[in-house]
ZADREN-229033 format. One record per residue (C-alpha): residue in three letters; x negated, y, z. Coordinates in nm, 2 decimals. Layout:
REC  residu       X       Y       Z
REC     Ala       X       Y       Z
...
***
This chain:
REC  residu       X       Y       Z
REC     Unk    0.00    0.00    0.00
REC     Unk   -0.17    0.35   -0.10
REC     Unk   -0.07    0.56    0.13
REC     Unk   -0.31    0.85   -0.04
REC     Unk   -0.57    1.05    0.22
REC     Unk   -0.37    0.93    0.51
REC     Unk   -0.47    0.67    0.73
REC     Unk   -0.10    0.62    0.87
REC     Unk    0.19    0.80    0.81
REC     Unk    0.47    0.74    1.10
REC     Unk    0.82    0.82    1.10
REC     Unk    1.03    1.07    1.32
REC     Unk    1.26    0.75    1.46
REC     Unk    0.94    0.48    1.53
REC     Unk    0.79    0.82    1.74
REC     Unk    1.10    0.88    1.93
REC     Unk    1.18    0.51    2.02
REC     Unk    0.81    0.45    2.10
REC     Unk    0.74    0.80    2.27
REC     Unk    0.34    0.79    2.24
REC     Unk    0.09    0.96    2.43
REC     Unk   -0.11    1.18    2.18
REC     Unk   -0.44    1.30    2.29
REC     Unk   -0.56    1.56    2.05
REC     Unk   -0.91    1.61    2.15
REC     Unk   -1.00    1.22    2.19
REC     Unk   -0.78    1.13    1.87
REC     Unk   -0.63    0.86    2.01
REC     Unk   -0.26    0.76    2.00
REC     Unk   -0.12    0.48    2.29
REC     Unk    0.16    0.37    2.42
REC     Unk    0.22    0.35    2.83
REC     Unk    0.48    0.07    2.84
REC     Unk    0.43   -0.28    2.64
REC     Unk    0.77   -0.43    2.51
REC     Unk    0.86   -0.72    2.36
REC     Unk    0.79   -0.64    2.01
REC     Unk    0.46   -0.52    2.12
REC     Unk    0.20   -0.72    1.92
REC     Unk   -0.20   -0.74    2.02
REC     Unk   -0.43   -0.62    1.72
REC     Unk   -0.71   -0.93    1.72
REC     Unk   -0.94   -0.74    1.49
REC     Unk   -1.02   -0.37    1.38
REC     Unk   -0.76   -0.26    1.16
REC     Unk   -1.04   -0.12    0.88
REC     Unk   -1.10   -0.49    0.86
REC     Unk   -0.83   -0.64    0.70
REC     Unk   -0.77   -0.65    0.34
REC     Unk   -0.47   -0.57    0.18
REC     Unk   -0.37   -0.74   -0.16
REC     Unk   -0.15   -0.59   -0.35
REC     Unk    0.18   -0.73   -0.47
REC     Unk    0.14   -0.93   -0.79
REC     Unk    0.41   -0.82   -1.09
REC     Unk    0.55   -1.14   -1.30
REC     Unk    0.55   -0.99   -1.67
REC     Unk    0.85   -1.21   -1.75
REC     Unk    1.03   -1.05   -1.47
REC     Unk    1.32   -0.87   -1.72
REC     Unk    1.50   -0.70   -1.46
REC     Unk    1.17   -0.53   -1.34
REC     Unk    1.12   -0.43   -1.72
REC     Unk    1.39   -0.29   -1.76
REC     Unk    1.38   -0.05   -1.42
REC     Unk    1.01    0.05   -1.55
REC     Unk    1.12    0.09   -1.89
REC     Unk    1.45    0.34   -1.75
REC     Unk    1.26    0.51   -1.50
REC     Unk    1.01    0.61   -1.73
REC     Unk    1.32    0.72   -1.97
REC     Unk    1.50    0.89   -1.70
REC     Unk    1.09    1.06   -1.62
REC     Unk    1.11    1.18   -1.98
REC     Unk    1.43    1.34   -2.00
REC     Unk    1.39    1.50   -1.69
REC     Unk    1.06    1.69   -1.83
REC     Unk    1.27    1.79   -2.17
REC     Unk    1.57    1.92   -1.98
REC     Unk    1.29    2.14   -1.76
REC     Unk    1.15    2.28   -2.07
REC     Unk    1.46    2.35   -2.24
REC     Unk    1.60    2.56   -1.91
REC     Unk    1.32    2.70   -1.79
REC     Unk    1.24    3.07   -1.96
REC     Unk    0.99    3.10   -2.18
REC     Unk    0.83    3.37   -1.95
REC     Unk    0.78    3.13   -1.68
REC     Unk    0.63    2.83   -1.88
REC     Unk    0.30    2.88   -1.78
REC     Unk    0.42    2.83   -1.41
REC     Unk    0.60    2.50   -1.50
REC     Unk    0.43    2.27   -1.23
REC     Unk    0.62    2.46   -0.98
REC     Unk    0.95    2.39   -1.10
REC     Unk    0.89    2.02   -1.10
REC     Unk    0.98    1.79   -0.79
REC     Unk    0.66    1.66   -0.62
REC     Unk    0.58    1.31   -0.62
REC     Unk    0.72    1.07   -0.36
REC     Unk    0.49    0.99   -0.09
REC     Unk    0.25    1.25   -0.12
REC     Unk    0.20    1.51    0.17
REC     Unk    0.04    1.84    0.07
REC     Unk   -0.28    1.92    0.13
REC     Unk   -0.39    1.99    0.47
REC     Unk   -0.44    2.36    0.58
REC     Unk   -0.65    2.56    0.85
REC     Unk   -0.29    2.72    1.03
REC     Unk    0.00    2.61    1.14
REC     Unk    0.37    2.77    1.14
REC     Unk    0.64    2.72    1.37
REC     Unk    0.93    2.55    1.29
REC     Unk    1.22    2.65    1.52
REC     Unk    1.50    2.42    1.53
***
């Protein structure tokens, strides 16, 4: 699984049932109370290869969700250029929707975000 730059990416409901404790300045992550899903790591993590999943070519209903999404992919960039204004063509990488799973790039500040 690529998961890009990041090491681990964890969701918003696995940190609120699991409540870490997050210690910034050590880097480490831990969790106070062991539950029954808990599972003991018995080697380093960076240690264990990953294979990734193998694709049968005959596999037609897999062709044929490539073959649309790819379709579906290309309309998407003609409709784009036929609505966006001439004007703004140059800027036409900001009007498109960012790939799944990728975070943005990492900055030097942080901003608030008052809920």
């Amino acid at each position: 699984i690529n998961c890009g730059m990041e090491n681990v990416i964890l969701g918003l409901p696995w940190l609120q049932e699991n409540n870490p404790v997050v210690d910034w300045r050590m880097g480490t992550l831990s969790i106070d109370k062991k539950t029954d899903r808990s599972k003991e790591l018995k080697h380093n993590i960076s240690s264990v290869v990953v294979e990734e999943p193998t694709i049968n070519p005959n596999n037609t209903l897999l062709q044929k969700i490539t073959t649309a999404t790819e379709l579906a992919q290309e309309e998407h960039k003609k409709k784009l250029k036929a609505v966006l204004p001439e004007d703004y063509k140059d800027f036409a990488l900001v009007f498109e929707k960012p790939s799944d799973g990728v975070l943005p790039p990492s900055q030097p500040y942080d901003h608030a975000i008052n809920l």
